[in-house]
py3Dmol code that shows the C-alpha trace and the ligand (Angstrom):
import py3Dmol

protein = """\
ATOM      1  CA  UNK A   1      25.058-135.382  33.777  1.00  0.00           C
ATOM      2  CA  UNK A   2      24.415-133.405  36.705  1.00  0.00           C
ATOM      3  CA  UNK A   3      22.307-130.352  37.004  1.00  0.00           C
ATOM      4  CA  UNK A   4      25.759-128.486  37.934  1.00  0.00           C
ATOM      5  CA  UNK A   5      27.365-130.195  35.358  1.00  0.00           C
ATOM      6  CA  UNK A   6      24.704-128.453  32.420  1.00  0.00           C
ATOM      7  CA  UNK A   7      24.578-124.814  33.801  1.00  0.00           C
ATOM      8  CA  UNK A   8      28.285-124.715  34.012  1.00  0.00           C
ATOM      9  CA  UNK A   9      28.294-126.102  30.201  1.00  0.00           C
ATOM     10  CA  UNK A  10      25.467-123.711  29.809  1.00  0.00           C
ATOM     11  CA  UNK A  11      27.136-120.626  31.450  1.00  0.00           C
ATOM     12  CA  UNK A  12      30.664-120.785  29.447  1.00  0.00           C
ATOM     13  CA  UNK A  13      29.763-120.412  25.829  1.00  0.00           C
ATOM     14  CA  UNK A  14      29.136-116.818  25.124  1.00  0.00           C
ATOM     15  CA  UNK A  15      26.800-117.606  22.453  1.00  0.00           C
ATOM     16  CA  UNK A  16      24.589-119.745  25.076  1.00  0.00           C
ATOM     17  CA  UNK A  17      24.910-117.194  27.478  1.00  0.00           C
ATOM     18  CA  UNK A  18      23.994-114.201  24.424  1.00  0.00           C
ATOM     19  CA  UNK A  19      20.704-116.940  23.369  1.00  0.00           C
ATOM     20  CA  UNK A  20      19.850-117.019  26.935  1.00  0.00           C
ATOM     21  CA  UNK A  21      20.112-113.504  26.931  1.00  0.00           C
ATOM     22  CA  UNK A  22      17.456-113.567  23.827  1.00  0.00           C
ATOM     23  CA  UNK A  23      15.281-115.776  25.126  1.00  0.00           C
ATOM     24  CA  UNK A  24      15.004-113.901  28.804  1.00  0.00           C
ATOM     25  CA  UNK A  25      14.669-110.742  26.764  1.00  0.00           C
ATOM     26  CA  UNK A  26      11.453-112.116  24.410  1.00  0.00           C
ATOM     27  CA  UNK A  27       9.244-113.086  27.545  1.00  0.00           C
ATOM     28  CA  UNK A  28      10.190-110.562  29.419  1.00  0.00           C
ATOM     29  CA  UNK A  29       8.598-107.921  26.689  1.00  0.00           C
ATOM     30  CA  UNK A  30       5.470-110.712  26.081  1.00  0.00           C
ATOM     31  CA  UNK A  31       4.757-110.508  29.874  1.00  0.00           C
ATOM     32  CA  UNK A  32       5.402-106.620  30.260  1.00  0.00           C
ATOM     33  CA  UNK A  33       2.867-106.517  26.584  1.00  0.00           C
ATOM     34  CA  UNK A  34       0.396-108.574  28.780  1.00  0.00           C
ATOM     35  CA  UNK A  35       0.020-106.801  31.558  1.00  0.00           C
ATOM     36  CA  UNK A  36       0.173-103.226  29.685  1.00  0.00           C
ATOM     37  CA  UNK A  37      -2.642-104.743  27.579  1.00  0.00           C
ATOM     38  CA  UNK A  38      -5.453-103.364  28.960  1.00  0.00           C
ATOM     39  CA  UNK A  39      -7.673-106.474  30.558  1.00  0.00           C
ATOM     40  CA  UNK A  40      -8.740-104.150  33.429  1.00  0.00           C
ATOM     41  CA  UNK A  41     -11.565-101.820  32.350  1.00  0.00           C
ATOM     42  CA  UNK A  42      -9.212 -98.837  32.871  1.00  0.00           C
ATOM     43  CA  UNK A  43      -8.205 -99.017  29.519  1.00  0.00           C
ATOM     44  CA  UNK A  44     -10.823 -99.370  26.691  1.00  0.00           C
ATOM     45  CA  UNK A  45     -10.288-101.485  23.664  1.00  0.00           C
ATOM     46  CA  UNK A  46      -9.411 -99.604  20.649  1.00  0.00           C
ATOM     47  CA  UNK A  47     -11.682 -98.904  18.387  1.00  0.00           C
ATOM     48  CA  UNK A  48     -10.867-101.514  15.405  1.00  0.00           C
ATOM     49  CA  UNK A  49      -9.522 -99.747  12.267  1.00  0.00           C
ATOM     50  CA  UNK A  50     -11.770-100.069   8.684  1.00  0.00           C
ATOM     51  CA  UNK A  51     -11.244-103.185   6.709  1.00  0.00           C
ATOM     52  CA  UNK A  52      -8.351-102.764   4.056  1.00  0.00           C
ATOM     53  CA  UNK A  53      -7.934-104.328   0.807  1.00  0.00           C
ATOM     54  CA  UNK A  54      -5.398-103.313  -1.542  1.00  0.00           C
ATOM     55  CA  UNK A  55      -2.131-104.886  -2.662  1.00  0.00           C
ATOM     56  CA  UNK A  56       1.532-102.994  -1.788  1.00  0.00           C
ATOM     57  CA  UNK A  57       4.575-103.134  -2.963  1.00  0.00           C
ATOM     58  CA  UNK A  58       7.834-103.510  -0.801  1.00  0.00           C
ATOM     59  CA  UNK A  59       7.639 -99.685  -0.427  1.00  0.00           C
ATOM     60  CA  UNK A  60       4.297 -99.243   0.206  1.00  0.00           C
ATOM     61  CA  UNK A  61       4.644-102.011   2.721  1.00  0.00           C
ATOM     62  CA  UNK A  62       7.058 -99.938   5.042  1.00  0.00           C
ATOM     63  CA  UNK A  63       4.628 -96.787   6.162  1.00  0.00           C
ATOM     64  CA  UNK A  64       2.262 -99.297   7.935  1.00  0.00           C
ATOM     65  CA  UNK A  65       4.827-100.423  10.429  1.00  0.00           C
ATOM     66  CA  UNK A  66       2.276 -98.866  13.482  1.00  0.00           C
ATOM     67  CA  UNK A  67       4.280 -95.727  14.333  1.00  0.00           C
ATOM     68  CA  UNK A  68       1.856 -93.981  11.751  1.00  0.00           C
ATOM     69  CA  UNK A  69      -1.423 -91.733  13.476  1.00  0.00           C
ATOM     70  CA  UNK A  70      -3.774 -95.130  12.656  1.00  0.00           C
ATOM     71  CA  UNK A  71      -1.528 -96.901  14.236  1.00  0.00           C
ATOM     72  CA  UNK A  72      -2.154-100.158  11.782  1.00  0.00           C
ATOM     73  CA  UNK A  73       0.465-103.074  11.635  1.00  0.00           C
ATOM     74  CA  UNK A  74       0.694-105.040   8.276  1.00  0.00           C
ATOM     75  CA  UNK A  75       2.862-107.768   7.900  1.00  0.00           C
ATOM     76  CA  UNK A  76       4.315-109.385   4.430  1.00  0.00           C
ATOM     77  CA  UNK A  77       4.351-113.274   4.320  1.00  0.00           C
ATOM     78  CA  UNK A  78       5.007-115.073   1.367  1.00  0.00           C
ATOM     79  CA  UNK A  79       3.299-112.737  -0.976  1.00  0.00           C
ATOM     80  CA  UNK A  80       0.657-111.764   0.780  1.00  0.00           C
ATOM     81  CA  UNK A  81      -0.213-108.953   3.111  1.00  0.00           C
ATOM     82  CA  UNK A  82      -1.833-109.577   6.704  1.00  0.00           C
ATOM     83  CA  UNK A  83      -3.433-106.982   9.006  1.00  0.00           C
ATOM     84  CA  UNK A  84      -1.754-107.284  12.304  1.00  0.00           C
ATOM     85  CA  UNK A  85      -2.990-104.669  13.959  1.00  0.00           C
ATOM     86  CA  UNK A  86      -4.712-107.209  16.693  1.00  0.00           C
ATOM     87  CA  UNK A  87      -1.359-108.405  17.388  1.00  0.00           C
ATOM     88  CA  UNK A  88       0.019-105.130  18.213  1.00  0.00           C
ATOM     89  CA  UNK A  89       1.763-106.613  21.404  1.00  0.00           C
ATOM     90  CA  UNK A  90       3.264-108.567  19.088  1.00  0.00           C
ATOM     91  CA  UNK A  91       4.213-106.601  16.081  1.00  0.00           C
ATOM     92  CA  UNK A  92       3.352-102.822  17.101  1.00  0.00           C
ATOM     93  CA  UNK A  93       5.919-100.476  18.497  1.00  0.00           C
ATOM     94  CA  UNK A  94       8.520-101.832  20.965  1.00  0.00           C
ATOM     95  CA  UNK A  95       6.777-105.128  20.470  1.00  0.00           C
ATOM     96  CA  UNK A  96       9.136-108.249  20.420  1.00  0.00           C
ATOM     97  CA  UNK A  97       8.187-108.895  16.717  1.00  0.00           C
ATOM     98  CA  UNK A  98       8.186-105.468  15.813  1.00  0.00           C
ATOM     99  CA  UNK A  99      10.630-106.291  13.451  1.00  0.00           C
ATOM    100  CA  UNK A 100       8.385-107.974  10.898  1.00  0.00           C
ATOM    101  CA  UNK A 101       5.820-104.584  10.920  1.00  0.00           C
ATOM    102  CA  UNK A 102       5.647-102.734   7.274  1.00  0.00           C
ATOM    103  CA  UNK A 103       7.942-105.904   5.973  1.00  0.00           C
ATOM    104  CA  UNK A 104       8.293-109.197   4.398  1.00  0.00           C
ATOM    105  CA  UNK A 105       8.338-111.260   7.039  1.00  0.00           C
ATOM    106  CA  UNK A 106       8.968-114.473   5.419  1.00  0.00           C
ATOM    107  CA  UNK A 107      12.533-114.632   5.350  1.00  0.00           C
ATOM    108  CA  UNK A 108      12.510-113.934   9.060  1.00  0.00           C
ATOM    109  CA  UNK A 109       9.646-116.391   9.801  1.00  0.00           C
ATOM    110  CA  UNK A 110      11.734-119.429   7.764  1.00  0.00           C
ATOM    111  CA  UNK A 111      14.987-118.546   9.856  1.00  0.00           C
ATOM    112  CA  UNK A 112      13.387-118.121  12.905  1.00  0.00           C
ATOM    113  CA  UNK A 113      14.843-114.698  13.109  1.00  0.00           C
ATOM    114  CA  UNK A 114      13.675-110.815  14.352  1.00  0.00           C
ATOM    115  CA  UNK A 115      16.479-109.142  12.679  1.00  0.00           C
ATOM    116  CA  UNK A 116      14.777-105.933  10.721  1.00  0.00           C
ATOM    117  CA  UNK A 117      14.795-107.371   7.065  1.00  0.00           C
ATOM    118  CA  UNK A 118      15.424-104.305   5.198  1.00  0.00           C
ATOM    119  CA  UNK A 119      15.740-105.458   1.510  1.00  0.00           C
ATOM    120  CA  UNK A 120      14.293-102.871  -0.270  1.00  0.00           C
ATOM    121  CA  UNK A 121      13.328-105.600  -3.694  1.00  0.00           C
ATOM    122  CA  UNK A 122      10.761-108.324  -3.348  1.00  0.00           C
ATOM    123  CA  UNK A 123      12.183-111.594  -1.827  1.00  0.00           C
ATOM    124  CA  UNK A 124      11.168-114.704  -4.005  1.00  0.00           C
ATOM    125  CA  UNK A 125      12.392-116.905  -1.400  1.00  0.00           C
ATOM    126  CA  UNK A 126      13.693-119.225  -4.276  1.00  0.00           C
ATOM    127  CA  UNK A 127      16.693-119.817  -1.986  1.00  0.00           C
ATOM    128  CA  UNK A 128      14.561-121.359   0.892  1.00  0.00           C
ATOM    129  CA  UNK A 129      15.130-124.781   2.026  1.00  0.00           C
ATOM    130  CA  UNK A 130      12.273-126.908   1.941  1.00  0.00           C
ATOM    131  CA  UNK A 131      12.445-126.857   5.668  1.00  0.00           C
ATOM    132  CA  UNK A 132      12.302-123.087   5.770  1.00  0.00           C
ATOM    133  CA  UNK A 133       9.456-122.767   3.120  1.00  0.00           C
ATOM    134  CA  UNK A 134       7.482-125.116   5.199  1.00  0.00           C
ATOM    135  CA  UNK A 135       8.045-122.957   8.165  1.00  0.00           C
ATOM    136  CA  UNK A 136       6.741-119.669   6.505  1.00  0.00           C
ATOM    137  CA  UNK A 137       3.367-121.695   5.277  1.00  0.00           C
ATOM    138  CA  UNK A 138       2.942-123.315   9.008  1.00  0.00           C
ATOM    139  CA  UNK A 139       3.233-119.934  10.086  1.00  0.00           C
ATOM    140  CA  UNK A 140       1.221-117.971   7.624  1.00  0.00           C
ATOM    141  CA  UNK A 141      -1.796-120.678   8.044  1.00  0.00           C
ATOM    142  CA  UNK A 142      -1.513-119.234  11.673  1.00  0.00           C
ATOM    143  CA  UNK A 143      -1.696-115.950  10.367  1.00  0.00           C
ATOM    144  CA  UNK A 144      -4.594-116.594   8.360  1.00  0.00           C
ATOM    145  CA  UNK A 145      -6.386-117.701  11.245  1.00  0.00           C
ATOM    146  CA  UNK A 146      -6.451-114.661  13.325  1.00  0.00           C
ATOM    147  CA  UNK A 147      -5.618-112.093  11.144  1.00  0.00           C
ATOM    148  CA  UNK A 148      -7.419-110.261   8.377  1.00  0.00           C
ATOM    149  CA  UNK A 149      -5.651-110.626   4.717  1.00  0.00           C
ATOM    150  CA  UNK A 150      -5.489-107.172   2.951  1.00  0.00           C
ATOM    151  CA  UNK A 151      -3.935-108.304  -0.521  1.00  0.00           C
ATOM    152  CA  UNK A 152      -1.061-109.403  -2.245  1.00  0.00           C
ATOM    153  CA  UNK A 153       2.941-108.389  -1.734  1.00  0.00           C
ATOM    154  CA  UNK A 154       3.318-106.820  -5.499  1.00  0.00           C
ATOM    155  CA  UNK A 155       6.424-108.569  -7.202  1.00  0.00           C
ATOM    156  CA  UNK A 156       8.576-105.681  -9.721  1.00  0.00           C
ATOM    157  CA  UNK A 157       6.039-104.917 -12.122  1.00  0.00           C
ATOM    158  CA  UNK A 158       2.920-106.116 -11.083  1.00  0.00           C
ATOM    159  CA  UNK A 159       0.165-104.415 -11.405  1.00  0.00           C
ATOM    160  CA  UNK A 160      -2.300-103.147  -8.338  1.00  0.00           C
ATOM    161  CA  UNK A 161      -6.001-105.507  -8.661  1.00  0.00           C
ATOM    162  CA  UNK A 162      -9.059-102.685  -7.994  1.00  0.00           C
ATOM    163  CA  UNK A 163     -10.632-104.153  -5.477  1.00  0.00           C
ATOM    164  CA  UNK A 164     -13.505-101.761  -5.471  1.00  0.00           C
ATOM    165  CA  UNK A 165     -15.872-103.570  -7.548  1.00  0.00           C
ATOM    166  CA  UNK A 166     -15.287-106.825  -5.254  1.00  0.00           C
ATOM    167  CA  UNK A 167     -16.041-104.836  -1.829  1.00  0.00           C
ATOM    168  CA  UNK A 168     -19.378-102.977  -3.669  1.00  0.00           C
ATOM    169  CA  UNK A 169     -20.579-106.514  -3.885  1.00  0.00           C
ATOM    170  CA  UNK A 170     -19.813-107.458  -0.443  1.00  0.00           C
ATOM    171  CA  UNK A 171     -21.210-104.467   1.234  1.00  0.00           C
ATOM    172  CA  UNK A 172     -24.743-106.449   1.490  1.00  0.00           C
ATOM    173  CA  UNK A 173     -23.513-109.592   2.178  1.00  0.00           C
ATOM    174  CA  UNK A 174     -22.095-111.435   5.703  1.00  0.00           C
ATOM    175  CA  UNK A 175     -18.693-112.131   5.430  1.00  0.00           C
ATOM    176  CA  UNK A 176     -16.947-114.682   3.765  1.00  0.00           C
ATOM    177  CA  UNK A 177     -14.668-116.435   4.104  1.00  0.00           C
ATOM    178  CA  UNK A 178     -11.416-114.653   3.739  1.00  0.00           C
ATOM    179  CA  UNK A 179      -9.127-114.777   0.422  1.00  0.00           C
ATOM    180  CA  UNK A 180      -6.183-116.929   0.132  1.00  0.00           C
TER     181      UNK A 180
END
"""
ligand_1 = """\
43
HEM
C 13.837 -117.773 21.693
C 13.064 -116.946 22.161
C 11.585 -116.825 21.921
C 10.638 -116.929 22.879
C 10.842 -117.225 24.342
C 9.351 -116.673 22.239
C 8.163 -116.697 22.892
C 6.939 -116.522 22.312
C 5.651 -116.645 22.994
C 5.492 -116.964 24.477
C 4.695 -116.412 22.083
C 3.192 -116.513 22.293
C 2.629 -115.334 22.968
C 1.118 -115.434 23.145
O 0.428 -116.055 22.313
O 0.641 -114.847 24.094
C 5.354 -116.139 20.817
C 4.692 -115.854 19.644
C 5.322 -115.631 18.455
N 6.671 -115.717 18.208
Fe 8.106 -116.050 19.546
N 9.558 -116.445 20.912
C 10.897 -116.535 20.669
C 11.527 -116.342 19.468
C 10.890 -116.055 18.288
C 11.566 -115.868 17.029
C 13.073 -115.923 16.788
C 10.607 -115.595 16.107
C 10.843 -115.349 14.656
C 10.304 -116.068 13.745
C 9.315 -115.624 16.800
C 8.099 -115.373 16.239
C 6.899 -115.398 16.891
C 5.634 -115.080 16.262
C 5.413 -114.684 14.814
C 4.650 -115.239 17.229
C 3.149 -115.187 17.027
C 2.518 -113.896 17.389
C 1.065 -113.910 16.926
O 0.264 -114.682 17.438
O 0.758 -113.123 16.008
N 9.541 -115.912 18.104
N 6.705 -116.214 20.992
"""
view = py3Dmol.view(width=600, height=400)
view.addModel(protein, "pdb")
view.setStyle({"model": 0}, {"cartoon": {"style": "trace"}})
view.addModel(ligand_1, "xyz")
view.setStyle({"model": 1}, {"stick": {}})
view.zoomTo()
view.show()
């Protein structure tokens, strides 16, 4: 097939023209992020926030969505909470993933979607296709990687773990290695 031949193809279906549309849209906000970002020394890195641990509900979830004065992102991903706030390009305000800030993410992560998820009741993701569950643990193994884990996504009912005896005893000691 010739090269004509695909970008006509290509060009007629609305809904290639609306993903193209997506896709040029994406990078163009990861490249605009990138250059905004600050590598020249004009613009100081911020200072990083203090170390959270604490669990959230669904509710709790939403106020840390980086429009707030700390300006902290925290993401949901299969029952766990992850400090994003490194990832601000990403996730922060007018970010392409802004989406997934002060949510469950999951959902979004297995679909491969940036839709604002805004169930208001914890997602089991019992419906999840094996495919899609492996997606959100690929992903959240990412996650895990670069970002800090602040505690678990509370399901109806579940109580809040005090965390405060566990960071007394790490006050004196290097860190470890992180939960989860
Ligand atoms: C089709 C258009 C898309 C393009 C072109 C695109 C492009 C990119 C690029 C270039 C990065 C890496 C940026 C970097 O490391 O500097 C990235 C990261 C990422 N993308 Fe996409 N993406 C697309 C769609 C999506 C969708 C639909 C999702 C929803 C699941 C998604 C979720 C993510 C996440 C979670 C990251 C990782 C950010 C991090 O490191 O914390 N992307 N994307």
């Amino acid at each position: 097939m010739a090269v004509g031949d695909i970008l006509n193809e290509i060009l007629t279906s609305p809904m290639n023209i609306g993903l193209l549309a997506v896709i040029f849209y994406l990078i163009y906000k990861i490249i605009r992020d990138r250059n905004d970002g600050g590598r020249g020394p004009q613009k100081p890195a911020e200072p990083e926030l203090p170390k959270l641990k604490r669990d959230f509900t669904i509710e709790e979830l939403k106020e840390f969505d980086g429009n707030q004065p700390d300006g902290r992102v925290l993401v949901g991903v299969n029952g766990s909470v992850y400090d994003m706030t490194k990832g601000k390009r990403f996730y922060g305000p007018g970010g392409p993933y802004a989406s997934f800030a002060g949510r469950d993410a999951s959902r979004n992560l297995a679909t491969f979607n940036t839709e604002p998820n805004d169930k208001t009741e914890y997602d089991d993701l019992s419906d999840l296709t094996p495919a899609e569950m492996d997606s959100v643990l690929e992903w959240e193994s990412q996650f895990k990687v670069k970002y800090d884990y602040v505690g678990k996504l509370l399901r109806p009912g579940e109580k809040h773990t005090n965390y405060d005896e566990e960071l007394e005893t790490q006050k004196d000691e290097p860190e470890t290695k992180k939960e989860n």
